[in-house]
N, C-alpha and C positions, 0 to 999 in steps of 0.2 A: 532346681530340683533337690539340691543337697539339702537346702534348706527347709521344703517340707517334707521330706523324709525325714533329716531329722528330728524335726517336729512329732509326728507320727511312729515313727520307733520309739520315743523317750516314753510314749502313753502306753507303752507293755509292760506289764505287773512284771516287777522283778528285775527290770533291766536298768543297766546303765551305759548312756550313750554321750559321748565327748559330744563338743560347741561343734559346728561348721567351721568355725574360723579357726580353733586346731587341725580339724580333718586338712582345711586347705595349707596347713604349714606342708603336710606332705607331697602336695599337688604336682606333681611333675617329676619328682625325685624317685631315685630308686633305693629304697630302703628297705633293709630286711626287717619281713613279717613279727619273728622274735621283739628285734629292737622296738618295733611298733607298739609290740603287748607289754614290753617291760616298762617305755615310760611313760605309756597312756594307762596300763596297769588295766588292759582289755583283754579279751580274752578272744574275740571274734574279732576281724574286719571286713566292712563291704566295701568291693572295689567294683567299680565301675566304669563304662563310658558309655557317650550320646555323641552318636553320629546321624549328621542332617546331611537327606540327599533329596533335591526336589523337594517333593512335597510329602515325603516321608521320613519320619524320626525312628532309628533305632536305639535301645537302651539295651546294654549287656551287665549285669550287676552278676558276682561274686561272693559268696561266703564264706569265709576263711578263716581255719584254724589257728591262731597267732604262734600258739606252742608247737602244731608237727606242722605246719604249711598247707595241710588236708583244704580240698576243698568239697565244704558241705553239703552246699547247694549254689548251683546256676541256672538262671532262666534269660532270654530273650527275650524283649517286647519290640514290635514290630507297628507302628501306628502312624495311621494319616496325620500331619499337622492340620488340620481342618481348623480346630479350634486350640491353641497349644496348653489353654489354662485347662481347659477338661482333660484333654490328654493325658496332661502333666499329674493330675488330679486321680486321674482312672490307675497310671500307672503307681504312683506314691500309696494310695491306697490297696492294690495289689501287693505289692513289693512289703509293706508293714504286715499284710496276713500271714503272709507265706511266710517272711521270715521270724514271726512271734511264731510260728509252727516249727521251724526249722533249728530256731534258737532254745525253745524249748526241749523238742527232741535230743540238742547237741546235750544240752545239758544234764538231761536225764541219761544217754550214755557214760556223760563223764562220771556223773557223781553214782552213777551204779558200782564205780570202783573204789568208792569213799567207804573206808574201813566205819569210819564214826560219820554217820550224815549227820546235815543239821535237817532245820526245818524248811531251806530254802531247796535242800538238797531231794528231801520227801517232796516236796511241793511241785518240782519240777519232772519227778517221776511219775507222779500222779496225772501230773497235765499230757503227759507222754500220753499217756495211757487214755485219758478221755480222748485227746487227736487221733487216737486207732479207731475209732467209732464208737457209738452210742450204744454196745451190744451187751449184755449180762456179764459177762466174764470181764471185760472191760473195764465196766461200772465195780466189780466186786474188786476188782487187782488194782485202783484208784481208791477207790475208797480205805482198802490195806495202807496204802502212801498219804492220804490225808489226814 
């Protein structure tokens, strides 16, 4: 699963996401979230688990502030193993929307604080703002950031 999520996160305009096989150097250890952002040089982390009982699979993923420890966003997924590769599939593909939404939004709060933006800074403010919906005000307060 790490591995096509990470797949699927890497394909969001603007992001940058570590190998799998760095994320797994932290696997099982307990390291503080800071230590995490300083030498991976991140800014977010998803944490996660997969717990199998019977014939059902739950996923609990994590978004997290590397700098204040905040967490952003968490969801649940709750699904039959009927089939584990669509499963796998349905949730990795959920999990990338939500959090190119969630990552965007973080973003567009932080850099709301940025005395000089740049242009990734505009960009991410703007994407804010079309994820509020498709309505007049919206479209005009985006297009100010584009």
């Amino acid at each position: 699963m790490t591995a096509s999520l990470t797949t699927d996160l890497s394909r969001i305009s603007g992001s940058f996401v570590i190998g799998r096989n760095t994320a797994f150097t932290y696997k099982g250890k307990h390291v503080d979230l800071k230590q995490i952002g300083r030498e991976l040089n991140v800014r977010y982390v998803l944490d996660g688990s997969v717990q199998r009982s019977g014939n059902r699979l739950r996923v609990n993923v994590q978004l997290i502030d590397t700098e204040t420890s905040a967490h952003l966003w968490a969801e649940r997924f709750d699904k039959p193993v009927a089939d584990l590769f669509d499963m796998q599939d349905e949730i990795v593909a959920r999990l990338a929307r939500q959090l190119g939404t969630q990552l965007i939004a973080a973003e567009a709060r932080r850099t709301e604080q940025a005395p000089h933006p740049d242009s990734m800074d505009l960009y991410f403010q703007g994407m804010a703002c079309v994820n509020k919906g498709l309505s007049p005000a919206h479209m005009t307060q985006a297009r100010g950031f584009f």
